[in-house]
C-alpha positions in Angstrom: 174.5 -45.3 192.0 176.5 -46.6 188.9 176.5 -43.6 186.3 176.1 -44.4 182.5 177.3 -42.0 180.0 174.0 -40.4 179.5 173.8 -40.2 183.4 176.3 -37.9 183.8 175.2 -34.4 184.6 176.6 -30.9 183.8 176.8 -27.6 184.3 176.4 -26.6 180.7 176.8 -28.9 177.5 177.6 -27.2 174.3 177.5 -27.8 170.6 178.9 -26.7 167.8 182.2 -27.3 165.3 185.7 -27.7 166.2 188.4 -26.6 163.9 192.0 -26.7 163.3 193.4 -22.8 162.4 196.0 -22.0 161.0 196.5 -18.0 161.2 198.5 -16.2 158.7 200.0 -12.7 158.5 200.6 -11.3 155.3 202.5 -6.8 155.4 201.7 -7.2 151.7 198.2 -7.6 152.5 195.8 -4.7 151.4 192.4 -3.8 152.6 190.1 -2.2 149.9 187.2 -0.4 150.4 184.6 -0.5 147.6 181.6 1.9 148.3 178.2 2.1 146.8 175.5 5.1 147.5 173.9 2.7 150.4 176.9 0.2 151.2 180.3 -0.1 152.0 182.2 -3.2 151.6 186.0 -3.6 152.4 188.0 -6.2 151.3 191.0 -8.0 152.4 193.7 -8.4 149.1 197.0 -9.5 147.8 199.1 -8.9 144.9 197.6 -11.4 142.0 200.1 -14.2 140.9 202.7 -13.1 143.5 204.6 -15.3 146.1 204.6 -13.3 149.3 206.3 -14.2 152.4 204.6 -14.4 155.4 204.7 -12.1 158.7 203.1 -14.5 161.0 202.0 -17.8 161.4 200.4 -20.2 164.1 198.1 -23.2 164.7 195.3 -23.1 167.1 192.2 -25.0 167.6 188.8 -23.1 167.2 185.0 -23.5 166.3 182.2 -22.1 168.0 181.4 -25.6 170.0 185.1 -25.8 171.2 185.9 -22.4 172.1 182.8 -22.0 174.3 183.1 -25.0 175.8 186.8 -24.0 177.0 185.6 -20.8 178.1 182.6 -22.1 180.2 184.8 -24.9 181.5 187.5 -22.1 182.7 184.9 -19.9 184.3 184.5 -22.8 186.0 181.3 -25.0 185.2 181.2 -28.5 184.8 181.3 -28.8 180.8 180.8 -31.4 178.1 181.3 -30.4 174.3 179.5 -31.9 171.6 181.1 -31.7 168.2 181.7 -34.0 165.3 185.4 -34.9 163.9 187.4 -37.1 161.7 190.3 -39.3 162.4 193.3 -37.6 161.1 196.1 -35.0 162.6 193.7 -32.6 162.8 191.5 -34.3 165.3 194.6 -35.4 167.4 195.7 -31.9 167.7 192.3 -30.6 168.9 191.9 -33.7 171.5 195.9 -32.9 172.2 194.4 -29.2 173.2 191.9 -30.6 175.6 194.7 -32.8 177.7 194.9 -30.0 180.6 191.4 -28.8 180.6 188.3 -29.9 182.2 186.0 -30.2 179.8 183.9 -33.8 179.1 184.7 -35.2 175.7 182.8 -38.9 176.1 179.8 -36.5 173.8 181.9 -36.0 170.8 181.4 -37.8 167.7 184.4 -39.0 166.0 183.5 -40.4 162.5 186.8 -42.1 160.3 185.5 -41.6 157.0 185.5 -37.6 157.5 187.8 -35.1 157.8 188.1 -32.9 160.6 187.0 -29.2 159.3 190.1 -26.7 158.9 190.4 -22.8 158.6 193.2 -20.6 157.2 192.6 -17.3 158.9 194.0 -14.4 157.1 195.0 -11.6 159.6 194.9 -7.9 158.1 197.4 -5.2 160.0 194.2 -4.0 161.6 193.6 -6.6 163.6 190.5 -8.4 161.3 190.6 -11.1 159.8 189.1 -13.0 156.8 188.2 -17.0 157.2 188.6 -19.6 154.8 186.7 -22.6 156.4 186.8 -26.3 155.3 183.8 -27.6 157.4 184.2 -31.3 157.0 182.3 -33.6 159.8 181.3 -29.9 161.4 178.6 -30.0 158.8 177.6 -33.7 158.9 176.1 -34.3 162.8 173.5 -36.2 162.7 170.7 -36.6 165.1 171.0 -40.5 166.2 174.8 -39.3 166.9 173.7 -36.8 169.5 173.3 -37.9 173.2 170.3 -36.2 174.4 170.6 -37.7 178.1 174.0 -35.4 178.4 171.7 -32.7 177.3 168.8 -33.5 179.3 171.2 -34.2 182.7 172.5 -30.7 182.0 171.3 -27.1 183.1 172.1 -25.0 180.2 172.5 -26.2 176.4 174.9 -23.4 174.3 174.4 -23.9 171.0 177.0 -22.4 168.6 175.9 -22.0 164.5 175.6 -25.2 163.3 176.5 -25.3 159.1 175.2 -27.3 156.9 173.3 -30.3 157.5 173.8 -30.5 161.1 171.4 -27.8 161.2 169.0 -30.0 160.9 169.2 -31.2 164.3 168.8 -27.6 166.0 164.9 -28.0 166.0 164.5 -31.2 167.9 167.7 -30.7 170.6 166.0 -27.1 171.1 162.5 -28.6 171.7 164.2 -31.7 173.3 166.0 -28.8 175.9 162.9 -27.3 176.7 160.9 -29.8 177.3 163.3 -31.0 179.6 163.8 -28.0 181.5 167.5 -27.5 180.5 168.0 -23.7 179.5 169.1 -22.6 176.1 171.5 -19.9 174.5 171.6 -19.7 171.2 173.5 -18.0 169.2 172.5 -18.4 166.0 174.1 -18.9 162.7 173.9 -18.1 158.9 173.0 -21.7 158.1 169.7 -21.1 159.9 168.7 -17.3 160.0 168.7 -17.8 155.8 166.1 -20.3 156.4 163.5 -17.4 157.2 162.3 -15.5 159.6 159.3 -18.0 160.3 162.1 -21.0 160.8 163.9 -19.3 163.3 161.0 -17.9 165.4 159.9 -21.6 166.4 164.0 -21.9 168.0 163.8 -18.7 169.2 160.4 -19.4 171.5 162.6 -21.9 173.2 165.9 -20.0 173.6 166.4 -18.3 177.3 169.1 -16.3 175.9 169.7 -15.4 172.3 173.2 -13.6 170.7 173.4 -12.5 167.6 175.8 -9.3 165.4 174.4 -6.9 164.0 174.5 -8.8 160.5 173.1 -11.2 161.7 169.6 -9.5 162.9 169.6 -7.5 160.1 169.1 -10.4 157.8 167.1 -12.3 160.6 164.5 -9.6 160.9 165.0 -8.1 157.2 165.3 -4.5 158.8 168.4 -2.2 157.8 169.9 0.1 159.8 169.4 3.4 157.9 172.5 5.8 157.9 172.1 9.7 158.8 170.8 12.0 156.2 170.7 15.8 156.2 167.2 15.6 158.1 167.7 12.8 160.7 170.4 12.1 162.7 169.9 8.7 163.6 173.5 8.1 165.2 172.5 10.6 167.8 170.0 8.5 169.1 171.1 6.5 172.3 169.8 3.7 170.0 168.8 3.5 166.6 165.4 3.1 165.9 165.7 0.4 162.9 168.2 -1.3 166.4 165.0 -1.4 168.6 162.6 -2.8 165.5 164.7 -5.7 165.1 165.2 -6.1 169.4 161.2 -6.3 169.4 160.8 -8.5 166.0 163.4 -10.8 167.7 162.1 -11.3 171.1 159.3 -13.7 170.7 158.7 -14.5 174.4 158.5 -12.8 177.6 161.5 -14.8 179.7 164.3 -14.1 176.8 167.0 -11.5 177.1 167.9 -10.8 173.1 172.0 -9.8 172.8 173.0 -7.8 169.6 177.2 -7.7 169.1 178.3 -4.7 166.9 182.0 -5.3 166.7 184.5 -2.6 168.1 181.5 -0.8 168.6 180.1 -2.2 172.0 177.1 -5.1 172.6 173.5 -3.8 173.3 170.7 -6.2 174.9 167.5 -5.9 175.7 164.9 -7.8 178.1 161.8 -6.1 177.2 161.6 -3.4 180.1 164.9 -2.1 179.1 167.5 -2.0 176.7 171.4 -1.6 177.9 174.3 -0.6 175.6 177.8 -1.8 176.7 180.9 -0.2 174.8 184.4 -2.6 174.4 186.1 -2.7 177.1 189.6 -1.1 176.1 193.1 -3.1 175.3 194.9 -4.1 171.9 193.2 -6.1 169.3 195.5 -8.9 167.7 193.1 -11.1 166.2 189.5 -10.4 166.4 188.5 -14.4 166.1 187.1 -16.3 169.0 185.8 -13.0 170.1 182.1 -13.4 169.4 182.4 -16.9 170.6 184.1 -15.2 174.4 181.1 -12.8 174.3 178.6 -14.5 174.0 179.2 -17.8 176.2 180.7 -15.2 179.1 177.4 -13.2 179.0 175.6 -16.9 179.1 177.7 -17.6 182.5 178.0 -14.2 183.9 174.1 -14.2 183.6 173.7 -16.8 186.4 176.6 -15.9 188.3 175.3 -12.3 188.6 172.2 -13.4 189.6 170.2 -12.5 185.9 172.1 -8.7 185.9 172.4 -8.2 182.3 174.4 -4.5 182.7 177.1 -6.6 184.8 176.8 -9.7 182.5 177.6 -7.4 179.6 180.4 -5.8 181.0 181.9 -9.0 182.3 181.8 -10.4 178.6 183.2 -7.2 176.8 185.9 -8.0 179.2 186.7 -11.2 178.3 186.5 -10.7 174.9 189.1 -8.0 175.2 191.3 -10.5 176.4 190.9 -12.7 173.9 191.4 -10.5 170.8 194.3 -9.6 172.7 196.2 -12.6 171.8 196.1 -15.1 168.4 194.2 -17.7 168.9 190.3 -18.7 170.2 191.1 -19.4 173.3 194.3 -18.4 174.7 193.3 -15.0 176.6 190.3 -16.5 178.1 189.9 -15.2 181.9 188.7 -17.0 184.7 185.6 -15.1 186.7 188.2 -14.2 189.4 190.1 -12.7 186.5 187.4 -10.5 185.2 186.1 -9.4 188.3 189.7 -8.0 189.1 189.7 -6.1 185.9 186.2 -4.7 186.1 186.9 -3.7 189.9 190.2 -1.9 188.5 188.3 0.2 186.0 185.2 1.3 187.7 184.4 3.8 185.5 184.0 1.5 182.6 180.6 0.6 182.9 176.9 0.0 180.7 174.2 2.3 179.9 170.9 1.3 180.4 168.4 3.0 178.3 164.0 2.8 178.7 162.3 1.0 176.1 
């Protein structure tokens, strides 16, 4: 049989953005911390009207559609990428970046009259960084640009946060998925969750897998996480309470396994029988970008390679996350499965907690 484009089949199809980053290191930078009576906000600052020199500096390519398509494609699946970019040096370099991988690029959508979107990442001494993001033709996919036959030949669609308007397209490729029978993981963005609660419950009834941080929920579900006071002690829970209110609020069908990130403090998931918490897996943190993006598309994988074991799945993607913020860059400390597997089997007694609902 003669395949067309749209014939081809994959192992998972993604979308998302792609980016060009440029990361910058600053000693002079300062982190402030500004605290209210319920809030605590630290910021990342310089000297006003100075000229600084800077530390460190490097260009990589990024965005949540790239980096998870790299990552699937090096766990090994058979992976196409769908993302939306100009025709300028910035484009080049990120097709440049693809030249020794195997990931499908006849699904992006190059458009001349845009500019391919750009980030300047500043990098604090701790590790952290702050993102200044030109989004360019990441916000402007359309849905007549999309090929659905890629996403209808495939068995799992990973959608990264779409911005702008190419959120528009996330109801009809979700819906388009399912009625397909292609799987979905989505991990949802900003652009959307602001959109209301009611919005994102008719993508969540069709997501098989759904990743969000902690941030994220909160203003998903509109339920804070209360702090301790004298009387209650709620950090000595094995999970917060306001934590399991926004688990249940999120889970809107039986088959979906809900993911919540909390930073250096560990992933927690739950599947409705159970929830498991999963600390970070140890090692040096460089630069903290790319490492939701590792998390949450290795959990995605390790998920059907582990046969639907989310305790395992969790640990595998703390792993690789580790390794990623272990190095500058999105995508540069990505492990293969053989990889991860060596490193979990060398630290046996880093493992996950699973805790009754």
């Amino acid at each position: 049989m003669v395949m067309k484009k749209g014939d081809k089949m994959f192992d998972v199809i993604t979308i998302g953005s792609a980016t060009m980053d440029v990361f910058v290191e600053c000693d002079d930078a300062n982190i402030v911390s500004v605290r209210k009576k319920d809030k605590n906000t630290e910021f990342m600052s310089y000297p006003y009207g100075s000229k600084l020199e800077i530390t460190a500096f490097d260009s990589q390519i990024g965005g949540g559609g790239l980096n998870t398509a790299m990552n699937f494609a090096n766990l090994g699946f058979k992976t196409s990428a769908i993302f939306k970019v100009g025709d300028d040096i910035y484009s080049k370099g990120i097709f440049s970046a693809f030249e020794n991988t195997d990931v499908d690029l006849s699904n992006v959508i190059q458009d001349k009259t845009l500019s391919t979107g750009f980030s300047i990442i500043l990098t604090s001494f701790e590790g952290d960084r702050t993102v200044l993001a030109h989004r360019g033709a990441n916000a402007l996919i359309k849905e007549k640009e999309i090929n659905f036959d890629a996403i209808k030949n495939s068995k799992l669609l990973y959608i990264a946060p779409l911005n702008g308007e190419s959120n528009r397209v996330l109801d009809d490729i979700v819906k388009f998925a399912r009625e397909n029978n292609t799987y979905v993981c989505f991990n949802a963005g900003t652009t959307g969750i602001k959109k209301g609660f009611n919005y994102l419950k008719k993508i969540l009834e069709y997501a098989q897998i759904v990743v969000m941080n902690k941030e994220e929920a909160s203003l998903a579900t509109g339920i804070q996480l209360r702090s301790d006071t004298k009387d209650v002690k709620f950090s000595q829970e094995r999970i917060h309470p306001d934590l399991k209110e926004m688990f249940k609020k999120l889970k809107v069908s039986d088959y979906q396994i809900i993911v919540i990130t909390d930073g250096g403090c560990g992933a927690y998931a739950y599947n409705g029988r159970e929830y498991f918490y999963c600390p970070c897996f140890p090692g040096n943190v460089t630069s903290t970008l790319g490492a939701g993006d590792a998390f949450a598309s290795t959990f995605c994988a390790a998920l059907y390679r582990f046969e639907r074991d989310v305790c395992k799945s969790l640990v595998a993607a703390s792993v690789n996350s580790t390794a990623v913020v272990s190095e500058f860059g999105a995508t540069n400390g990505l492990l293969t499965f053989e990889e991860i597997e060596k490193r979990m089997a060398q630290n046996p007694d880093f493992s996950c907690q699973i805790i009754p609902a």
